[in-house]
C-alpha distance (Angstrom), angle and dihedral (degrees) to the residues before:
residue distance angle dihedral
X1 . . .
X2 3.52 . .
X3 4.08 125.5 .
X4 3.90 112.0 -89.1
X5 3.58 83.8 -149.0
X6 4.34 115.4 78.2
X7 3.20 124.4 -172.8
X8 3.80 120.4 -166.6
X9 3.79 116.7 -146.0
X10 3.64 96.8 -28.0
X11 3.73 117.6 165.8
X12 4.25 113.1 -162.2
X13 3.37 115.0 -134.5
X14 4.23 110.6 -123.1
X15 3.62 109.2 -177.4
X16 3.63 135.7 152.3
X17 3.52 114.6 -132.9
X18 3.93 105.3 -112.0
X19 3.53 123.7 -145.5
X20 3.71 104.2 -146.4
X21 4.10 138.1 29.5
X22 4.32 82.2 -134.3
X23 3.91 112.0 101.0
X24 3.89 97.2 -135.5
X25 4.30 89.3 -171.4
X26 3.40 152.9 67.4
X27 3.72 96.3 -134.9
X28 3.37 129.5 97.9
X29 3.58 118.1 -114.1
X30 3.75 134.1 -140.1
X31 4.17 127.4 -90.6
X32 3.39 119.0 -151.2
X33 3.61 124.7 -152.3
X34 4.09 113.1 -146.8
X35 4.26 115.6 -160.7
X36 3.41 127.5 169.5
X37 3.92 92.5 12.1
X38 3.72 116.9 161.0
X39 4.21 107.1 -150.8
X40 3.87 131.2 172.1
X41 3.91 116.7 -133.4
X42 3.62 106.1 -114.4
X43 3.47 103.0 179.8
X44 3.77 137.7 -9.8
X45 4.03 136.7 -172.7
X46 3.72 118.8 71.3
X47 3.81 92.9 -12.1
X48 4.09 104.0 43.4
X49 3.97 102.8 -163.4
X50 3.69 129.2 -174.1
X51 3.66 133.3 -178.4
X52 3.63 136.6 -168.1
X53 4.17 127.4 -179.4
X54 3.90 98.0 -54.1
X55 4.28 111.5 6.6
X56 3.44 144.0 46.6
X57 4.18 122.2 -135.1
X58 3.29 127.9 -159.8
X59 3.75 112.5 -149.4
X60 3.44 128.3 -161.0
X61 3.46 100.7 -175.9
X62 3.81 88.4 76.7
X63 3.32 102.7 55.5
X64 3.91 93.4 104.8
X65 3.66 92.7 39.4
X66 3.85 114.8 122.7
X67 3.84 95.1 168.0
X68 4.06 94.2 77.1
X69 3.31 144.8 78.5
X70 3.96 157.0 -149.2
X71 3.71 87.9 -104.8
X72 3.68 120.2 21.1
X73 3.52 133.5 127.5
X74 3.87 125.5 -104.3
X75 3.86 136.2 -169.7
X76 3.38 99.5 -162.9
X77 4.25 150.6 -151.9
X78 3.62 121.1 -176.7
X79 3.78 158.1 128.2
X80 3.82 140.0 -93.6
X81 3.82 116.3 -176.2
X82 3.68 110.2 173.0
X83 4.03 89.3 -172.3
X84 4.44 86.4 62.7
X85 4.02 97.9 37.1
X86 3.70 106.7 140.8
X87 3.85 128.2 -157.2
X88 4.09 89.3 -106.6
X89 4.00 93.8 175.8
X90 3.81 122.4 1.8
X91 3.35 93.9 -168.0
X92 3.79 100.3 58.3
X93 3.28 132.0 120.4
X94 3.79 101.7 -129.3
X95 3.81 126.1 26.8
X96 3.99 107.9 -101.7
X97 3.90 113.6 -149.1
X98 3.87 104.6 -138.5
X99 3.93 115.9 -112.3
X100 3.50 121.7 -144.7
X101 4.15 139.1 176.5
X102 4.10 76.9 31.4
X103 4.02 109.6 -170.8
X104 3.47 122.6 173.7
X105 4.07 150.9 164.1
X106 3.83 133.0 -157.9
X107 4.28 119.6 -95.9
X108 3.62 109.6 -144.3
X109 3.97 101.0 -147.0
X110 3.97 134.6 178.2
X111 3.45 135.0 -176.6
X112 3.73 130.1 -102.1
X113 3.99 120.6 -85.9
X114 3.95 113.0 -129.5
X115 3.88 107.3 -173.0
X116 3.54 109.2 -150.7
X117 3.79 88.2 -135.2
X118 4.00 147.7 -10.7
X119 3.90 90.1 -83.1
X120 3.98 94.3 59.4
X121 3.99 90.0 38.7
X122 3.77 97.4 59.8
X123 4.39 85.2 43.1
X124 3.82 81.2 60.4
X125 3.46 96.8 43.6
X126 3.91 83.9 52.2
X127 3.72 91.6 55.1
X128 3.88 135.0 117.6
X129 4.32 93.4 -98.3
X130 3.96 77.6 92.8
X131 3.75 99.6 140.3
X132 3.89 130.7 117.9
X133 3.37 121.2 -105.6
X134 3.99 115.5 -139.6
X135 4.12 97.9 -168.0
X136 4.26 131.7 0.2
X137 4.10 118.2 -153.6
X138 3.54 120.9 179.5
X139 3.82 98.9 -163.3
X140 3.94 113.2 -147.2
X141 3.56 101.5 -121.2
X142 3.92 119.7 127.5
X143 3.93 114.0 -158.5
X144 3.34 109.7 144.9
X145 3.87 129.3 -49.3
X146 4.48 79.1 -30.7
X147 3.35 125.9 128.1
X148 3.97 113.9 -177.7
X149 4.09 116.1 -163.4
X150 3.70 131.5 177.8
X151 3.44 125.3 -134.9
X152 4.12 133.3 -154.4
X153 3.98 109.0 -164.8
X154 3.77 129.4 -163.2
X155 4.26 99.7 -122.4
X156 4.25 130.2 22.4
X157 3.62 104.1 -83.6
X158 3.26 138.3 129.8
X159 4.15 112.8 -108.6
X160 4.00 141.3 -152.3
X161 4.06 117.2 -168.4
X162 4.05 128.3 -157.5
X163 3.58 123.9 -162.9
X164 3.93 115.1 -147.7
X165 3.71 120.1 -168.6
X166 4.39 110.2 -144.1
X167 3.88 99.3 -129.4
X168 3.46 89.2 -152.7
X169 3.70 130.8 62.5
X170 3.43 125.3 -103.1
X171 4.12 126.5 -140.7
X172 3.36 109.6 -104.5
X173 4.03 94.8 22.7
X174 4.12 91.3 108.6
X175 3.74 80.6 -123.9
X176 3.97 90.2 -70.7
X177 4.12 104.3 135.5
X178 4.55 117.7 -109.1
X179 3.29 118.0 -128.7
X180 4.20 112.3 -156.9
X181 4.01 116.9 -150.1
X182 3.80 123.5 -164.5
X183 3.49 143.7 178.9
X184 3.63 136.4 -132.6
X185 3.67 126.0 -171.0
X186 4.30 114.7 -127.2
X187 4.34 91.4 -169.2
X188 3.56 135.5 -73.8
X189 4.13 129.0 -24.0
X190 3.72 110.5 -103.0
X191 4.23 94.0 -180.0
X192 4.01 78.3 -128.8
X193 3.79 98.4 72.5
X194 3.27 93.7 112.0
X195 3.86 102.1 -138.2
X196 3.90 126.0 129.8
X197 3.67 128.9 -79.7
X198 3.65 142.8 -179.7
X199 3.85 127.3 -118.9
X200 3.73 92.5 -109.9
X201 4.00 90.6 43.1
X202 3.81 105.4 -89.0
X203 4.01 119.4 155.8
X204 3.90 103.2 -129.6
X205 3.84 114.7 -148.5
X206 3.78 116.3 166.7
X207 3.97 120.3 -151.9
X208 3.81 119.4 -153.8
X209 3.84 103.0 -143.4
X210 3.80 97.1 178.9
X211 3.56 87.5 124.4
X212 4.28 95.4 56.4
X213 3.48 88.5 52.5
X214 3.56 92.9 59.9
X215 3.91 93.6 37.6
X216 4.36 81.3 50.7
X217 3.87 94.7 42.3
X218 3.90 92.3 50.6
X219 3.90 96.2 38.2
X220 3.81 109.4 23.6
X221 3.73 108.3 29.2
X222 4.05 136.7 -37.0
X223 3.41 98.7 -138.0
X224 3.84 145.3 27.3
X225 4.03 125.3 49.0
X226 3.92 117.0 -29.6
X227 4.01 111.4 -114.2
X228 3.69 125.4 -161.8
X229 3.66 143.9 153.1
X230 3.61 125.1 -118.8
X231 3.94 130.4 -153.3
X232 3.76 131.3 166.0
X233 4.08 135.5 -166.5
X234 3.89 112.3 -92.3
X235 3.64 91.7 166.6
X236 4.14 142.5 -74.4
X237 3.79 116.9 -79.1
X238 4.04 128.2 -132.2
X239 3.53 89.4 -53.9
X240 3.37 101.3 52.7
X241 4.19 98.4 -105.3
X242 3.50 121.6 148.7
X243 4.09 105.0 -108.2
X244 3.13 118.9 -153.8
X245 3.62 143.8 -162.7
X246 4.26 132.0 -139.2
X247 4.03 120.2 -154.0
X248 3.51 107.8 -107.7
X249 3.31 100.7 -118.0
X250 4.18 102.9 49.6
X251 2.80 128.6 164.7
X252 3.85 87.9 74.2
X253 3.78 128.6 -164.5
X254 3.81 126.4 -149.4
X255 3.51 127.9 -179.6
X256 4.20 106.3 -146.4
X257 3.99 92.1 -171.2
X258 3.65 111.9 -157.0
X259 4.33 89.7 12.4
X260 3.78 84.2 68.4
């Protein structure tokens, strides 16, 4: 069976950590070519820092920027060439790989919904995030408590998502909680919107699901990999129910690292 999770034209970063900005050889060594990279700002100002699941860059081409900050969101384009790495700060803590060619566009995010029971879940699934969804991607990077999805809608507008976690468990679920996303339409695309998309056209929207994993940890299981079932809205049928659709490979596993 294939992989619920899909990842369009992602390239993995393999480095070895270096020990010193000097080039100690006559051999050339490798560029890598990031696309579709999600990263987290770590740090702007004089010393622009961004990090995604395993490195920190340092990115010069932010140093002017007053739009970002310690925090936000990035889907990501960018260059690593370990033949121009420059000492960026000696006295940090963790070596920082120099990104260059650095393109990038806003993630809206939001955090998971936990209903404190079934009566509050339906109201959400009763709310005004009422739109079909076309396509769901869970992308399989791990930074943090993120996830990042893209999205393929039906019409040109411009989307926001929620994620709702059913409180109760559903037949057939092996006793491994649902999580319901929807989608809610915020006007029409202007192709100047300024929000994140994929090579191949996917909306990206990241969820922060801190909160499930402690609503998991304290009622599922304190330990091991988090599992969890994921639907999203593909519609309402002839009479006007909501429809929708499960990844094909639930129950999913996710490994949360250090939120374990």
């Amino acid at each position: 069976m294939k992989s619920f999770i899909k990842v369009f034209g992602v390239l993995f970063l393999l480095l070895i950590q270096l020990t010193s900005c000097l080039k100690d050889d006559n051999d050339r060594r490798p560029v890598y070519y990031f696309y579709d990279e999600p990263v987290v700002v770590d740090q702007m100002g004089d010393h622009p820092i961004v990090r995604n699941e395993s490195y920190l860059f340092y990115v010069p081409g932010l140093v002017d920027n007053t739009v970002l900050k310690a925090g936000n969101l990035l889907w990501t384009s960018f260059i690593v060439d370990l033949d121009d790495q420059k000492c960026a700060d000696w006295d940090a803590d963790a070596y920082q790989h120099t990104a260059k060619g650095f393109r990038y566009e806003m993630v809206d995010s939001a955090q998971v919904i936990i209903p404190a029971n079934a009566e509050a879940f339906n109201a959400y699934l009763s709310d005004d995030y009422s739109a079909a969804i076309g396509l769901s991607v869970l992308y399989n990077y791990r930074i943090d408590s993120l996830w990042f999805f893209g999205f393929r809608q039906r019409d040109h507008s411009d989307y926001v998502y929620e994620l709702i976690l059913n409180p109760e468990m559903e037949s057939g679920s092996g006793n491994i909680p649902t999580l319901y996303i929807r989608a809610k339409s915020t006007g029409a695309w202007t192709g100047s919107s300024g929000k994140a998309y994929s090579r191949d056209g996917n909306n990206i929207f990241a969820f922060d699901v801190a909160g499930f994993v402690d609503y998991y940890r304290e009622t599922v299981s304190n330990s091991g990999k988090v599992r969890f079932n994921l639907k999203y809205k593909i519609g309402v049928d002839a009479n006007g129910k909501d429809v929708y659709r499960s990844f094909m490979s639930n129950p999913i596993s996710w490994d949360f690292g250090r939120l374990s």
